[in-house]
N, C-alpha and C positions, 0 to 999 in steps of 0.2 A: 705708479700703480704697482701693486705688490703682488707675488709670483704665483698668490692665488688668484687674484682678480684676472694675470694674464691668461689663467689658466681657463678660466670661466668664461672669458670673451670668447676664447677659442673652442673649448668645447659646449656649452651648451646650446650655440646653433646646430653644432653639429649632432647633438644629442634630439632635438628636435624635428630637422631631417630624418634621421632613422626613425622615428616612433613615427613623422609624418607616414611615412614610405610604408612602414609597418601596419598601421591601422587603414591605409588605403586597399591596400594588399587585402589585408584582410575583407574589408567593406567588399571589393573586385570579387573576390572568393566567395562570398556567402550569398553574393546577387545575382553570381553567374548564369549564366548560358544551362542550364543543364544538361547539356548533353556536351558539356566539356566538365572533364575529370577538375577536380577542385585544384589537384596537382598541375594541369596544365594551366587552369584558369592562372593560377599564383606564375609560374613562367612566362605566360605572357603578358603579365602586369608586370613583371618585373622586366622583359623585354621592350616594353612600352617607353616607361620610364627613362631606361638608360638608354636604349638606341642605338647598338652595336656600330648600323650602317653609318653613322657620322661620323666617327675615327678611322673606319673599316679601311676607308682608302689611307690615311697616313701608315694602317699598319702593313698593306700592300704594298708600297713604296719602301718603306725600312722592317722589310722581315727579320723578327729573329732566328738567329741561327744557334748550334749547337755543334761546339768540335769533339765533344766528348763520342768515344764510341756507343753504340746503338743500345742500352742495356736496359731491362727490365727491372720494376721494384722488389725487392725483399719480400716482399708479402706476395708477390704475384711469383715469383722463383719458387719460393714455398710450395705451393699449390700445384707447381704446374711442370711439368720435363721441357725447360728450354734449349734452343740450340740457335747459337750464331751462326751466319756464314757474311763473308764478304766477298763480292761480285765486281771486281774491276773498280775497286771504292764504293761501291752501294752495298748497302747492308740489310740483310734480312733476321728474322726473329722468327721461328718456326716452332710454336706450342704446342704439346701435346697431352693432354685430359692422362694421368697415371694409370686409370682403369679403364677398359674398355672402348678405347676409341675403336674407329671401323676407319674405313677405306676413303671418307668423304675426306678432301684438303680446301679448305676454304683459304684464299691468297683476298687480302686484305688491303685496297687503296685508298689512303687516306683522302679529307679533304684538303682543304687551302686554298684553292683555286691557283692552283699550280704554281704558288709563289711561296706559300708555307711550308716547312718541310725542315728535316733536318735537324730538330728538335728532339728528339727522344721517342720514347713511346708510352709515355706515363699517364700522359693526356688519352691512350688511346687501349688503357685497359681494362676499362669498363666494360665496354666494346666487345674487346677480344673476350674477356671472360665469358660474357651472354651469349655470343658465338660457340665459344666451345658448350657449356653447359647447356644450350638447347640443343646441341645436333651431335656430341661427342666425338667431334671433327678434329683434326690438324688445321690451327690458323699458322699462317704465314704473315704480320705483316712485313709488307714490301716498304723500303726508307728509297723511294723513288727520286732524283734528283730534279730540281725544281730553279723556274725560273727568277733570276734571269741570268745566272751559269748556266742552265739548261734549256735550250728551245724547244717544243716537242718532237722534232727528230732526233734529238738527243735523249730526252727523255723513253719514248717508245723505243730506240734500241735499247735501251739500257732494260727496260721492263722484258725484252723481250728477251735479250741474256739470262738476267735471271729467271722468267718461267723454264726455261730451255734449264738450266741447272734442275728446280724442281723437278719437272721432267724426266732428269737423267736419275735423279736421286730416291724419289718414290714413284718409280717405272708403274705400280698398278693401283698410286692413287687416282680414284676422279676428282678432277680440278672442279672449281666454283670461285668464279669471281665474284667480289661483295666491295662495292665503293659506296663510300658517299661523296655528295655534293663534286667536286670535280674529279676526285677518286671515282666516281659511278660514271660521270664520262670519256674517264681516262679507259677502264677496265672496258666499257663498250668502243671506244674508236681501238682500242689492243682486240678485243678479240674480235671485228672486221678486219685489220691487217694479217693476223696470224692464219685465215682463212685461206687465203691466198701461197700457206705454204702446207700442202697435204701431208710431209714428212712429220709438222708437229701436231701432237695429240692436242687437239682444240679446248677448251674446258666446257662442258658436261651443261652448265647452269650461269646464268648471271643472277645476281640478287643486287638493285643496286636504289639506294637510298638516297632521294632529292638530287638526282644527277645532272652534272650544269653540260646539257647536250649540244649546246649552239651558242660560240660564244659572241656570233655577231649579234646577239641581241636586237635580234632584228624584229621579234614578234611583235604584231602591235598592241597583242591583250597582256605583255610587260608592262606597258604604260600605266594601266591603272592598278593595277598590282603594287607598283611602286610606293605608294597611298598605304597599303597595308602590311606592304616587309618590314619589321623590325631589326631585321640582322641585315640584309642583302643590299646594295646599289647597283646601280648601273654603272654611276660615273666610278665605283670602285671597282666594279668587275672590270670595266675597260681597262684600265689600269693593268690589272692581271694580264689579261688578255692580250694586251701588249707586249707585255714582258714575254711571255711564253710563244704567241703564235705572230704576230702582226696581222694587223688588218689583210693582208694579201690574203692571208689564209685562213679565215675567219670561216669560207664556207667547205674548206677541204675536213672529207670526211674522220682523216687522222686527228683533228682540232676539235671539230663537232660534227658526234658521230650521226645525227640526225642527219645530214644529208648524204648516209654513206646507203649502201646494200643491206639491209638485216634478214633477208633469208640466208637459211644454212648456219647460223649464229646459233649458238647452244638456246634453251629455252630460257626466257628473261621476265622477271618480274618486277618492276620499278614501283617506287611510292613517293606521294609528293603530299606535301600540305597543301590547303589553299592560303594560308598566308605567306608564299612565298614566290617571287620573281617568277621560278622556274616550272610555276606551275601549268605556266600560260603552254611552256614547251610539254608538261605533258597531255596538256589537251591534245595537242599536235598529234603527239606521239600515238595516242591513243587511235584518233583516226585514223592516221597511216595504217597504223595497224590491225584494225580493220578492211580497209581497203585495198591492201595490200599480202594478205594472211601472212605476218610476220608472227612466230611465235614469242610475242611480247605480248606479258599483262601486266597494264597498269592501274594503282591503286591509289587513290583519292581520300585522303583525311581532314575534314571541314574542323577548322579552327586550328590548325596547327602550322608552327612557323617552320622555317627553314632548318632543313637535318633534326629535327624532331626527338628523332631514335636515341639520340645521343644525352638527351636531357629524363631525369629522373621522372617519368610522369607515366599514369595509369596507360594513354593513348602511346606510347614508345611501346611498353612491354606487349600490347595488342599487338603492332605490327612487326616486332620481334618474334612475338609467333608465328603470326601468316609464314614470314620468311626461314623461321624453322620447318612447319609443315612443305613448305614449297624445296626446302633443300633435301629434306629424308625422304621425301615420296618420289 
């Protein structure tokens, strides 16, 4: 066979996949739901398709890492007053808007589900910039140490060193923590422990997006949920889950902050898709708080997958505002 026939076998199935994927996509888009953005309908076709949660667990097991030190893109330096520090080997990135920032410090946890990590932060400046440019804040993000070097009692002192640095460093910022997916439950089980120490200035707000609150995964309206995650597992979150806390601790409020105390916790407003796992935890959540007058409000996005915020879609920049409005007022 001659080196263009090899060439043809190889790509024109593959040329036919993409227009397939393509025109489906499209078909998905034009027949949607309307009341999902055309932008999100095309995400979660394309979410469909590929099916993050089935590799999810091989990539839980072999994280990538990154030894380079913590440093920002060219285009984002540009734009922005960066500043390094390093914290006992953990590294932070503290941004600041050239014009008119005010007093707000938004401190920034990523996701991963406590096993991703250590990576950079390149992945996570989209993010950061939406942050600064809605609220003309100081972002912090935090390069937290992750399992399974880290268990979370390692992890939480180490979070806790570096806030205590912030702290000492912009003495009359107010703190705002903002996680998502296990950064949102990391930043709520931190700020129940640091509660406990009156010396430290508490942070002000939580803002915290699809936060994985309980990692026993014990709810049972998980179970049908499963059916419509496209990104999320269970058998992969367990996995995580492992690595970072073991089973023993599954229901300690440092691990998942759902079964900790949340009065006296700065004011919190969480958001969750319904197409995700952990949405079932914010029904929960929702009641408790009710029942219990904890100042937490949570918010509900029908048709949208897991960490949402983070994908280019009209329903992201919606609830990037709520969480604007909810952090300047």
């Amino acid at each position: 066979m001659s080196c263009l026939g090899r060439m043809l076998v190889v790509f024109v199935p593959v040329i036919f996949v993409v227009l397939g994927v393509f025109f489906y996509t499209l078909y998905k888009v034009v027949t949607r739901n309307k009341e999902l953005s055309a932008s999100a309908e095309a995400v979660n076709t394309f979410l469909g398709l590929v099916k993050p949660k089935y590799f999810l667990r091989w990539v839980f097991e072999h994280p990538p890492r990154s030894s380079s030190p913590l440093r920002a893109s060219r285009s984002f330096i540009e734009k922005y007053t960066v500043i390094y520090q390093n914290i006992d080997g953990d590294e932070l990135m503290t941004v600041k808007p050239r014009n008119g920032q005010n007093n707000l410090h938004l401190l920034y946890l990523h996701g991963g589900a406590f096993v991703l990590g250590k990576n950079g932060v390149k992945g996570s400046e989209s993010l950061l910039s939406s942050l600064i440019e809605g609220t003309g804040a100081k972002v912090t993000f935090i390069d937290y140490p992750v399992a399974p070097k880290s268990r979370f009692t390692g992890t939480l002192e180490s979070l806790k060193a570096m806030y205590l640095y912030l702290n000492n460093e912009y003495p009359d910022d107010d703190f705002i923590l903002v996680g998502d997916s296990a950064g949102g439950g990391l930043a709520l089980s931190f700020a129940q422990q640091i509660s406990g120490y009156p010396e430290v200035k508490p942070p002000k707000k939580l803002v915290l997006f699809s936060p994985w609150l309980d990692l026993s995964m014990d709810n049972p309206g998980i179970v049908g949920l499963e059916k419509v995650d496209m990104i999320l597992s269970r058998q992969a979150l367990r996995v995580a889950a492992e690595h970072y806390a073991g089973s023993d601790y599954y229901k300690n409020p440092l691990v998942s902050p759902i079964y900790g105390d949340l009065c006296g916790l700065g004011e919190t407003l969480m958001f969750f898709g319904s197409l995700e796992l952990f949405y079932a935890d914010g029904l929960k959540m929702r009641e408790m708080a009710e029942s219990n007058s904890f100042d937490v409000s949570v918010r509900f996005y029908p048709g949208m997958p897991h960490d949402w915020v983070i994908f280019p879609v009209d329903e992201a920049r919606e609830a990037l505002q709520v969480a604007f409005d909810f952090i300047q007022n």
